[in-house]
C-alpha positions as CSV (number, residue, x, y, z in Angstrom):
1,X,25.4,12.4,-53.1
2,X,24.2,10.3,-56.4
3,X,23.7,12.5,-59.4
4,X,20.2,10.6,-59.5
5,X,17.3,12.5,-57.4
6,X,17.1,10.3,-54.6
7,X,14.0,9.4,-52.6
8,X,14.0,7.6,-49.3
9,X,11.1,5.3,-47.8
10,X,10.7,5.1,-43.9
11,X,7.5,3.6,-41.8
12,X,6.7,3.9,-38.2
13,X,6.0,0.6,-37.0
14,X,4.5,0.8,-33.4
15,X,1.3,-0.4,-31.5
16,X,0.5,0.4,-28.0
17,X,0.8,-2.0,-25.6
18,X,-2.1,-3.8,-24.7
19,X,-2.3,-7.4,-23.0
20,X,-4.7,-9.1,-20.9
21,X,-3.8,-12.7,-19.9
22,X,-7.0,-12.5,-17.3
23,X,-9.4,-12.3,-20.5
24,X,-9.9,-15.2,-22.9
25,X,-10.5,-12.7,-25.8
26,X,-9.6,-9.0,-25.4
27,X,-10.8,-6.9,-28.0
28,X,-8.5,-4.4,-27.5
29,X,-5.7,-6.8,-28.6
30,X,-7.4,-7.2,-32.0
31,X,-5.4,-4.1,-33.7
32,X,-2.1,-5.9,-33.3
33,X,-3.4,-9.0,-34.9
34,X,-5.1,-7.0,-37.5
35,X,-1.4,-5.0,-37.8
36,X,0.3,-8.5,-38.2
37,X,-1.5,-10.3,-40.2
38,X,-2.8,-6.8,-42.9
39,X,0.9,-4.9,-42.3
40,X,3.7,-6.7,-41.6
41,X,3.3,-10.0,-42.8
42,X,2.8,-8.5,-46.2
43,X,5.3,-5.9,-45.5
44,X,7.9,-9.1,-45.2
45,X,5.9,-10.7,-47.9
46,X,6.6,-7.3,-50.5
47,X,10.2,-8.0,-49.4
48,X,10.7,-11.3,-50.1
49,X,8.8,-10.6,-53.8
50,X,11.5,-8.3,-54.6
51,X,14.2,-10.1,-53.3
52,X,13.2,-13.0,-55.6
53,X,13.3,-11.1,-58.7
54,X,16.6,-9.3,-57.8
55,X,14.9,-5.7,-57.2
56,X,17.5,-3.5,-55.3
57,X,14.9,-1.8,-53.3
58,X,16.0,0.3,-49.9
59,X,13.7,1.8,-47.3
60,X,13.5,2.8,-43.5
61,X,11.6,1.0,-40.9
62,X,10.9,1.9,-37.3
63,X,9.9,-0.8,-34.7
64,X,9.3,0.4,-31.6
65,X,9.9,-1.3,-28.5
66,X,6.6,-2.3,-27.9
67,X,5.8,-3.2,-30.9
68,X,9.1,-5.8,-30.8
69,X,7.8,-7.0,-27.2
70,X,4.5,-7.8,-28.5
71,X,5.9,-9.8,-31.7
72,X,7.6,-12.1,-29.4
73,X,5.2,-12.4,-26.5
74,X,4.2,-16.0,-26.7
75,X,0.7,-15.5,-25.2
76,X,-0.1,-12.9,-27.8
77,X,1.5,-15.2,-30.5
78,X,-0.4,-18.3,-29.2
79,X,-3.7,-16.0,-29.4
80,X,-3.0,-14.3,-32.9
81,X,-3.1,-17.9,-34.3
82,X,-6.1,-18.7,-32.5
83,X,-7.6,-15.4,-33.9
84,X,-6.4,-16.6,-37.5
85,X,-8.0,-19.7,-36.3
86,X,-10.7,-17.9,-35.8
87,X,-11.0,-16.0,-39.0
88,X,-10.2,-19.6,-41.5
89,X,-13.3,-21.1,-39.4
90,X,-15.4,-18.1,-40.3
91,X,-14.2,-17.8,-43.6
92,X,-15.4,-21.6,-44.5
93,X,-18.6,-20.7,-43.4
94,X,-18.7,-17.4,-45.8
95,X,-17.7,-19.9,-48.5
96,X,-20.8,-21.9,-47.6
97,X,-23.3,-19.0,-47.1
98,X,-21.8,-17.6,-50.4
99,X,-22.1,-20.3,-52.3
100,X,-25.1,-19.2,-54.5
101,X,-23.6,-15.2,-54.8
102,X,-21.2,-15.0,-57.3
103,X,-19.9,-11.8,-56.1
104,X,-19.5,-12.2,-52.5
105,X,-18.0,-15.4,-53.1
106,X,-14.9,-14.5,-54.9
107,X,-14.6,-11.8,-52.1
108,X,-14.7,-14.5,-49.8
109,X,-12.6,-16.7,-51.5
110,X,-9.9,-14.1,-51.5
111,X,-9.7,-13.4,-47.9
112,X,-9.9,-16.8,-46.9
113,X,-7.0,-17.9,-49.2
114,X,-5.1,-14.6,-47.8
115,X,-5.3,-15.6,-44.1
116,X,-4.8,-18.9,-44.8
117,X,-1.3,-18.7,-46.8
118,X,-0.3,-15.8,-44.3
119,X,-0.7,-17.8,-41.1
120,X,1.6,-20.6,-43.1
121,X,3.5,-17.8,-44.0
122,X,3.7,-16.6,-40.5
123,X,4.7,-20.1,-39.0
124,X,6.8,-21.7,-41.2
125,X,8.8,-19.1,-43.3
126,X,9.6,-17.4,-40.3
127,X,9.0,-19.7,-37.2
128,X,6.4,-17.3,-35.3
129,X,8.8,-14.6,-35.1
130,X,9.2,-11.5,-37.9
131,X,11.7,-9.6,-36.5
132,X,14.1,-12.2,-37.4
133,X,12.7,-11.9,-41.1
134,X,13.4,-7.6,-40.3
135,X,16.4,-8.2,-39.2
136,X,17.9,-10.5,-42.3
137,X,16.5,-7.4,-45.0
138,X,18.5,-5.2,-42.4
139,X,21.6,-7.4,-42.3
140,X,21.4,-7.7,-46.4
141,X,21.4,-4.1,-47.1
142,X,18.0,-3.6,-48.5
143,X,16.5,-2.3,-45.2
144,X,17.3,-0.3,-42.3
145,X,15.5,-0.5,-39.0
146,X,15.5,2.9,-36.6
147,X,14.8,3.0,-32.8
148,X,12.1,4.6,-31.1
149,X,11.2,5.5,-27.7
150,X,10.4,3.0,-25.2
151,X,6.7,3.1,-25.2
152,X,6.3,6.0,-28.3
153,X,5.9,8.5,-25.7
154,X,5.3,12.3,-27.0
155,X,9.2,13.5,-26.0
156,X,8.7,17.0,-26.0
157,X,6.2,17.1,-23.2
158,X,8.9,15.6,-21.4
159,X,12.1,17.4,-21.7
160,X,11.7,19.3,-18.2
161,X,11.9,15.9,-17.0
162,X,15.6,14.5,-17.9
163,X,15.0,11.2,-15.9
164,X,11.7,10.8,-18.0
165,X,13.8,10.8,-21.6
166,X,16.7,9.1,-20.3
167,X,14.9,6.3,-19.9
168,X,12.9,6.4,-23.1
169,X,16.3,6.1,-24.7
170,X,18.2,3.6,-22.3
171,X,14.9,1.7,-22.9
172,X,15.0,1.8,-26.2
173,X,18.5,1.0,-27.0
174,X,18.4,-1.6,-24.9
175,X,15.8,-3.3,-26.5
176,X,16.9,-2.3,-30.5
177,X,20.0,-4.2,-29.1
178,X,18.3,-7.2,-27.9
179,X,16.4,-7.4,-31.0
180,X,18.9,-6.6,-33.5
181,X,22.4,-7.0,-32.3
182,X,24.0,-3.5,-33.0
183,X,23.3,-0.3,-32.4
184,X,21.3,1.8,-34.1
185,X,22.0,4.6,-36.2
186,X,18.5,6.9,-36.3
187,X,16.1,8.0,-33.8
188,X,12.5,8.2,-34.8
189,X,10.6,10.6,-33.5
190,X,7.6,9.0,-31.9
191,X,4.6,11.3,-33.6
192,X,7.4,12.9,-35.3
193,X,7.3,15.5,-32.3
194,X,10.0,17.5,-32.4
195,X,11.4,20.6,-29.6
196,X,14.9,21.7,-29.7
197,X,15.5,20.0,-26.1
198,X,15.7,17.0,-28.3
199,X,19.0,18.0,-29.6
200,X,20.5,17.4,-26.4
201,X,19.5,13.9,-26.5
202,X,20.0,12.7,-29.4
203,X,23.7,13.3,-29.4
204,X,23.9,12.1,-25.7
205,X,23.1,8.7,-27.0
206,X,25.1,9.3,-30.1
207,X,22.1,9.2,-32.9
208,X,23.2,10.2,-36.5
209,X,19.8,11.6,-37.9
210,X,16.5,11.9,-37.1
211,X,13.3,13.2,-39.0
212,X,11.2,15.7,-38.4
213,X,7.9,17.5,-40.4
214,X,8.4,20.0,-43.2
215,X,7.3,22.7,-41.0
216,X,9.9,22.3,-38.3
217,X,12.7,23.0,-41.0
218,X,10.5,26.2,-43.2
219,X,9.9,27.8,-39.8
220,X,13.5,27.3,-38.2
221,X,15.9,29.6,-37.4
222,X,17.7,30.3,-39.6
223,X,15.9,30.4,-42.8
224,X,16.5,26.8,-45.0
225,X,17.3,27.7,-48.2
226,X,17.1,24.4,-49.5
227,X,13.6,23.8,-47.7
228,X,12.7,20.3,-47.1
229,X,14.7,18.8,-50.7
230,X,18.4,18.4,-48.6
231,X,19.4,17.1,-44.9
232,X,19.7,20.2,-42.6
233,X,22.3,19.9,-39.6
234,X,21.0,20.6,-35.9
235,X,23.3,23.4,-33.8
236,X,24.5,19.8,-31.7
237,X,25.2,18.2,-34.8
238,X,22.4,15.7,-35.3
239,X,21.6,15.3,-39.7
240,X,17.8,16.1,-39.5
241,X,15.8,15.2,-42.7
242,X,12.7,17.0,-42.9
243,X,9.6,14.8,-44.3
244,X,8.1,15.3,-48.0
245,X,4.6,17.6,-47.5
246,X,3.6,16.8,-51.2
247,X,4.1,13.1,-50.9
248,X,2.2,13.0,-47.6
249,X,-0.8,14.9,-49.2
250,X,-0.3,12.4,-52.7
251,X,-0.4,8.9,-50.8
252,X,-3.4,10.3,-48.2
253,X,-5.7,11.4,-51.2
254,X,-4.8,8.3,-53.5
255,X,-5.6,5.8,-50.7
256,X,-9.2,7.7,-50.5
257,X,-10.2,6.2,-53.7
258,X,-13.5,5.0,-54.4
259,X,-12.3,1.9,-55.3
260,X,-10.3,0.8,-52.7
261,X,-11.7,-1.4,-49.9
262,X,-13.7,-0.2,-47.3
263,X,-13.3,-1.1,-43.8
264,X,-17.1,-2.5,-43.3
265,X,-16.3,-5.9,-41.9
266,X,-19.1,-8.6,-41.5
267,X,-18.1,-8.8,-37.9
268,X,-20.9,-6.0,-38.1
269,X,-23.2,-7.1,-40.6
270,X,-24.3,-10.3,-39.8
271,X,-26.6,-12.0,-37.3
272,X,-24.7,-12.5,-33.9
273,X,-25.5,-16.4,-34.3
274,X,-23.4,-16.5,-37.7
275,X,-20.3,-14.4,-35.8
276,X,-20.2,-15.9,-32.2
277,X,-16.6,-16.7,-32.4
278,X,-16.3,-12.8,-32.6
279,X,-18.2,-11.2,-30.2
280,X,-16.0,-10.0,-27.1
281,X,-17.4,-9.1,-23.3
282,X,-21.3,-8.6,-23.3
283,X,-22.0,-9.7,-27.0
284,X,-20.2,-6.9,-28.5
285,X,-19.1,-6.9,-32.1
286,X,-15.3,-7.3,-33.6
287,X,-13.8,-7.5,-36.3
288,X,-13.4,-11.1,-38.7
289,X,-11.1,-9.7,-41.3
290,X,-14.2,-10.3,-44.4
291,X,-14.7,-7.2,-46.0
292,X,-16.7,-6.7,-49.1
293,X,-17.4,-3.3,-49.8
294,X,-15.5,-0.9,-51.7
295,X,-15.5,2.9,-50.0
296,X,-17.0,4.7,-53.3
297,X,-17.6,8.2,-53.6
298,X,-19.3,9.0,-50.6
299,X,-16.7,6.9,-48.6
300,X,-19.3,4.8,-46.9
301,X,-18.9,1.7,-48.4
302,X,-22.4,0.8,-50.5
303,X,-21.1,-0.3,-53.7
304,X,-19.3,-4.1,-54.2
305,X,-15.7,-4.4,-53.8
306,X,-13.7,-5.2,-57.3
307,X,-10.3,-6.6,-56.1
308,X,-8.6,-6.6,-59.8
309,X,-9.9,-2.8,-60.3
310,X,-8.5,-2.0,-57.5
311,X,-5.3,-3.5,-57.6
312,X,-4.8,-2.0,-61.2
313,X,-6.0,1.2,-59.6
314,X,-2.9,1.1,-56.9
315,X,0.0,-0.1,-59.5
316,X,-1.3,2.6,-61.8
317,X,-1.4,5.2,-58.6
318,X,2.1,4.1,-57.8
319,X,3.5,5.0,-61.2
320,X,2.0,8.6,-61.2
321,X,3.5,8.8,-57.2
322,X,6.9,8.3,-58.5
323,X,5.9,10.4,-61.5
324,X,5.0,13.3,-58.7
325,X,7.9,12.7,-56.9
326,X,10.7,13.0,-59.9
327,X,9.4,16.3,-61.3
328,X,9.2,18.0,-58.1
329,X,12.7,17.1,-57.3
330,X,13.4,18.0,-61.1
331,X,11.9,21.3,-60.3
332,X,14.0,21.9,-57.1
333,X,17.3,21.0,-59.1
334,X,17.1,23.6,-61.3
335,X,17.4,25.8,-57.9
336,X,19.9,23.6,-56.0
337,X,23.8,23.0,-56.7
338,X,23.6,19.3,-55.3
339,X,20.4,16.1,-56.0
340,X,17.6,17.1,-53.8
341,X,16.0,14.2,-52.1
342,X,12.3,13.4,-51.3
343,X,11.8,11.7,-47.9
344,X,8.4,9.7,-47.7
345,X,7.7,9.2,-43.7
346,X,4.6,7.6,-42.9
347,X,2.9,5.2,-40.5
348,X,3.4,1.7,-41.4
349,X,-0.2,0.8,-41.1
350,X,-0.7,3.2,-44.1
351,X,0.4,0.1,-46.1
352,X,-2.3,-2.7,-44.8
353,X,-3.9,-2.1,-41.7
354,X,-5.3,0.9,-42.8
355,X,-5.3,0.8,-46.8
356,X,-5.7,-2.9,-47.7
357,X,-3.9,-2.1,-50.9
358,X,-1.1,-0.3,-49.6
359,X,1.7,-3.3,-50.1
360,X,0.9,-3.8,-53.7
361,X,1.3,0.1,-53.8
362,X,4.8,-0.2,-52.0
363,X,5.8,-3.0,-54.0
364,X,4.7,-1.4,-57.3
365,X,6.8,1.8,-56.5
366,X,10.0,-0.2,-56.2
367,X,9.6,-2.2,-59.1
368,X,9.0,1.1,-61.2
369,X,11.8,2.6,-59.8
370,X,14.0,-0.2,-60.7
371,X,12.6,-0.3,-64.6
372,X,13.1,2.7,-65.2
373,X,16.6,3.4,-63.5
374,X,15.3,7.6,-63.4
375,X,16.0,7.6,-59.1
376,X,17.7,6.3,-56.3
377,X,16.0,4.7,-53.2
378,X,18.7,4.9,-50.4
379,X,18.5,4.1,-46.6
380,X,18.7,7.1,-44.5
381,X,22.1,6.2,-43.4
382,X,23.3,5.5,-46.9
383,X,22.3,8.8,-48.0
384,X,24.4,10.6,-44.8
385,X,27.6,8.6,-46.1
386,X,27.2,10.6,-49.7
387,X,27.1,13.9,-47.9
388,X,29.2,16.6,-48.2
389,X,30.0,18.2,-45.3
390,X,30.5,21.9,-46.2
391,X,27.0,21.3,-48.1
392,X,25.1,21.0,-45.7
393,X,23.1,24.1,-43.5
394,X,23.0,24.5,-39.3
395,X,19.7,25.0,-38.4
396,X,17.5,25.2,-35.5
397,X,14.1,22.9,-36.0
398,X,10.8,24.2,-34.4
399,X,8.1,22.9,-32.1
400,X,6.6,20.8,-34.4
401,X,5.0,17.4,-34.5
402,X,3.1,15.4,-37.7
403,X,-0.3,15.3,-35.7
404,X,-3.3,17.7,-37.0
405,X,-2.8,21.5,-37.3
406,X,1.0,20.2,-36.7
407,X,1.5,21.0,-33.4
408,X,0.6,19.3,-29.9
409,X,-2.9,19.6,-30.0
410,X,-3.7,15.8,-30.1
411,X,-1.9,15.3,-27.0
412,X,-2.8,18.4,-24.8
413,X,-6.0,19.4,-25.1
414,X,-9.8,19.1,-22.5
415,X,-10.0,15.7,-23.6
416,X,-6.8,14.8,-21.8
417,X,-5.4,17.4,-20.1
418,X,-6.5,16.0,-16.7
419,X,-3.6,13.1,-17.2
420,X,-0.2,15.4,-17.1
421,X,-0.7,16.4,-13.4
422,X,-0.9,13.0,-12.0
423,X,1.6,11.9,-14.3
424,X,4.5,14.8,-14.0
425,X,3.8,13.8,-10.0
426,X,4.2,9.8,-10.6
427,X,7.9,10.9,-12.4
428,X,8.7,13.4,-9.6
429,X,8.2,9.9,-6.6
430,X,9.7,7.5,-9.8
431,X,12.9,10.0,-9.7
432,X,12.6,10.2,-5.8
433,X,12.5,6.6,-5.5
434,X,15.1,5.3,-7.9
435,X,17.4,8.0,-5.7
436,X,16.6,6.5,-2.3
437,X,16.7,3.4,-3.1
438,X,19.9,2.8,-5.0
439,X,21.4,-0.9,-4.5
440,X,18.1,-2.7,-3.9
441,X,17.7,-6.0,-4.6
442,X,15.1,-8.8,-4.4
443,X,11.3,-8.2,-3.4
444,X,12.4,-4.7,-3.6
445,X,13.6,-4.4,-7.0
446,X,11.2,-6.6,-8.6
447,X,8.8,-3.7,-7.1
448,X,10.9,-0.9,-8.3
449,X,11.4,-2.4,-11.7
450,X,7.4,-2.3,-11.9
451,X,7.2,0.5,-11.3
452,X,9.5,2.0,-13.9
453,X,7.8,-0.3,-16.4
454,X,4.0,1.3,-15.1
455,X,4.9,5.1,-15.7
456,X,6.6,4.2,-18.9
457,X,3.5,2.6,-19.8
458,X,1.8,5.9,-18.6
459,X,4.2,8.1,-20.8
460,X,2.9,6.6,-24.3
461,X,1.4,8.5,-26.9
462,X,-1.2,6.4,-27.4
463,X,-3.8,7.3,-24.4
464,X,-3.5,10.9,-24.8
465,X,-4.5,10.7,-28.6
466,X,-7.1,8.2,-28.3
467,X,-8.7,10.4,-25.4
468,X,-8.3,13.2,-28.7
469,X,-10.6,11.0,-30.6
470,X,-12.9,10.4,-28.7
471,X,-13.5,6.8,-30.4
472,X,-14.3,3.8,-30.0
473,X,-11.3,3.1,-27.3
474,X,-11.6,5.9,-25.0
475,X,-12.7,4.7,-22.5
476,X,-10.5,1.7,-22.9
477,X,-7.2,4.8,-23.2
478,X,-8.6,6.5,-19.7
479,X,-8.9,3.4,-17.6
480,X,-4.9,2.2,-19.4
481,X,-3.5,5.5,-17.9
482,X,-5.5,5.1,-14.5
483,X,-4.9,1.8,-14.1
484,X,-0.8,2.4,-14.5
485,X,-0.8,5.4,-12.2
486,X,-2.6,3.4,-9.5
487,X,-0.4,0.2,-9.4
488,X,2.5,2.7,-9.8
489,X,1.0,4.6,-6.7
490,X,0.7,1.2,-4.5
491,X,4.3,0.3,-5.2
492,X,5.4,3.8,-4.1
493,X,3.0,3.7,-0.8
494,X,4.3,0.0,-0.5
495,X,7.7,0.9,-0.3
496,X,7.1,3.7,1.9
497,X,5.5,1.7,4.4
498,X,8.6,-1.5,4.1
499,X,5.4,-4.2,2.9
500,X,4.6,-5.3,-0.4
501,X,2.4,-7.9,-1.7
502,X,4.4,-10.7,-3.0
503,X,1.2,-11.9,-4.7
504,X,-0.2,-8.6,-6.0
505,X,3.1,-8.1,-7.3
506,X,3.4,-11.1,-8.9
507,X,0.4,-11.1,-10.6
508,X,0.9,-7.1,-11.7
509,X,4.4,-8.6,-13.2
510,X,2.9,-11.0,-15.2
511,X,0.5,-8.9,-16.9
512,X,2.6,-6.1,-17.8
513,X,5.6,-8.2,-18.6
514,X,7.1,-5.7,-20.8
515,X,10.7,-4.5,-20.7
516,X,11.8,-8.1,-18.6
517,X,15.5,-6.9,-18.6
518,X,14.7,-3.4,-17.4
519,X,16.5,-1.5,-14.3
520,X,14.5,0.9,-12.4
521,X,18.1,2.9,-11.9
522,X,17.4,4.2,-15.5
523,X,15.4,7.2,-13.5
524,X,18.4,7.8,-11.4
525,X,19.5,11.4,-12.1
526,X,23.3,11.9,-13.6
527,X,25.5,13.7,-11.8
């Protein structure tokens, strides 16, 4: 290791997925535009910045295999510009009814001019596809991307199900390999849930490190004496980094503050007649991107947005973060023999999607960093090559996941408890199926590979959690799982009986086209 404290930078990119070729304008597909165009087109756009001005930054990025499926999909391209269409439409018309406000016309101005130089961004800097854009950072150095399970699925409710994993992994690495060209070196934990099953696994498919929450490494067995500030080693050998508490609690109050953007969109706020191109199924209400409200005190959003406040406000933020950062790792060094280390795991919507400001934060930090030459931001997989192997301690991680109370409760509870019957049932008949049928081919395998791709589908974190919530998407989350576990249940009764619907299957195949390469043998067991 660098005699520098070193501090490491890894986001969780991942949306569930959610496509609907038989509806003009889904709402639900809205939160992967809004991640694209508020997330990872300035995520990219952060990069090239730095790039430009020579800043060595480093950082970790998950993109999950959903998430990767979706970024090259060409309906959902073709309808994220038509969405941005959308939005530049609308934002003329906010110029025009702002014309004689002051205030809400620089607002206006702003996002306008945003969406506008990101969709040209988007088309012609990097052709309609960012992963290529993710995958030059990676192949310079300056980024490294980690795989995740196939469709984000909570893995430790599924480790009494080998078949189940397996494929989340074969999945997985067939698509990071797809995408990327190599193979990759970390596993993310999707939710960050970890369960010492895991271990197994992950050195199965020959992963190098993985991360895990602070309290999986305080309450291991044995004891870590250097807490969360050094890499621990799992009993199978897999480097396990365990994430930084106090920079989790830092970065969650500091994008709380009053003067940061709130999320009241005008999507809400105006007449129907001035939004039309927004409203979804029955006249209901979406999102246009136009915010103009800062979140103030209370958090509800009452009081104008100031952009160059707030943007001082989040440079100025990013300063004291890294401030934060070097004197607690100054504090642990006194303690330690070797650098201790600060990783900062969060979700990538953190920066955009969710905190408007978030880039310029990101962006800030590695600038700061660099001008001042005080720390070291490394790549995971940089830091493992400076390790010294006597240095570092075996220990057993605990049950443990990043969700509230830090545990599974997000994922198990009365909201959606109801799921895990059906679906530990649909992988029992998946198992059963990819077993009896071994060397299928044609009508037959198209069938089976559905059916592998609907209880994959079913398997993702997503439902469960939104079920938690008990939001706006519930209802959308309950009918995703139902709807999965009843085409899976026709293919298995269709194959049972010798008849399939060339048709039904056809069209089922078309809208769930994720995964086209997959083979349903990935449930086989091993022998």
């Amino acid at each position: 290791m660098s005699k520098e404290p070193v501090l490491s930078f890894v986001l969780n990119g991942h949306v569930p997925f959610v496509r609907h070729p038989e509806q003009a304008f889904a709402p639900q597909e809205i939160r992967f535009y809004e991640s694209l165009s508020e997330t990872y087109i300035p995520l990219l756009e952060v990069f090239d910045r730095l790039d430009r001005d020579h800043i060595p930054f480093r950082m970790g990025l998950s993109l999950s295999p959903t998430l990767c499926h979706m970024l090259t999909d060409e309906l959902l391209i073709s309808r994220y510009l038509d969405y941005t269409d959308r939005q530049i439409e609308f934002g003329s018309q906010e110029l025009e009814r702002c014309k004689n406000m002051p205030q809400e016309l620089e607002l206006a101005r702003m996002h306008y001019d945003k969406i506008l130089d990101r969709r040209i961004f988007f088309t012609e800097r990097y052709e309609k596809n960012i992963l290529r854009g993710f995958d030059y950072y990676q192949k310079k150095g300056r980024l490294e991307i980690l795989a995740t399970a196939a469709t984000h699925a909570f893995l430790p409710f599924y480790t009494s199900y080998g078949e189940a994993v397996q494929a989340q992994f074969e999945v997985a690495i067939s698509t990071y390999r797809s995408c990327f060209g190599k193979y990759p070196q970390g596993f993310w934990l999707p939710e960050l849930g970890w369960k010492g099953d895991l271990d197994y696994w992950l050195r199965s498919y020959n992963f190098g490190y993985t991360i895990v929450p602070p309290h999986a490494l305080t309450y291991g067995e044995p004891y870590a004496s250097k807490g969360t500030f050094y890499p621990l080693k799992t009993p199978l050998g897999i480097i396990t980094f365990g994430r930084d508490f106090y920079a989790a609690q830092d970065l969650k109050a500091m994008s709380r503050d009053p003067l940061y953007r709130n999320h009241r969109d005008q999507g809400f706020e105006l007449p129907k007649d001035q939004v039309e191109a927004f409203l979804g199924p029955q006249g209901s209400r979406t999102k246009t991107g136009y915010k103009y409200w800062a979140a103030g005190e209370d958090g509800l959003g009452k009081i104008p947005y100031r952009s160059e406040e707030a943007l001082k406000k989040a440079q100025a933020q990013a300063a004291a973060f890294l401030d934060a950062r070097l004197e607690r790792l100054a504090a642990a060094k006194a303690h330690m023999s070797g650098p201790p280390l600060s990783i900062c795991a969060f979700d990538a919507d953190d920066f955009g999607r969710h905190w408007f400001e978030g880039p310029l934060f990101l962006e800030t930090l590695f600038r700061e960093s660099h001008a001042r030459s005080e720390a070291l931001f490394l790549t995971p997989s940089e830091i493992l090559s400076r390790l010294e192997g006597p240095s570092i301690q075996t220990l057993s991680p605990e049950f443990s996941s990043w969700g509230p109370n830090g545990y599974a409760e997000p994922w198990l509870d009365s909201s959606n408890d109801w799921m895990y019957r059906h679906t530990m049932r649909a992988l029992d008949r998946m198992v059963e199926m990819a077993e009896r049928f071994p060397d299928n081919t044609g009508l037959k395998e198209r069938a089976l590979n559905q059916a592998a791709r609907e209880i994959l589908l079913v398997l993702a974190s997503d439902w469960p959690k939104l079920l938690y919530e008990q939001q706006e998407h519930a209802e959308y989350a309950r009918s995703r799982i139902e709807g999965s576990l009843r085409n899976f249940t026709t293919i298995y009764e269709a194959l049972g009986s010798n008849y399939i619907s060339t048709e039904w299957l056809t069209q089922l195949e078309r809208r769930h086209n994720i995964f086209p390469q997959i083979n349903y043998r990935i449930f086989r067991r091993k022998h």
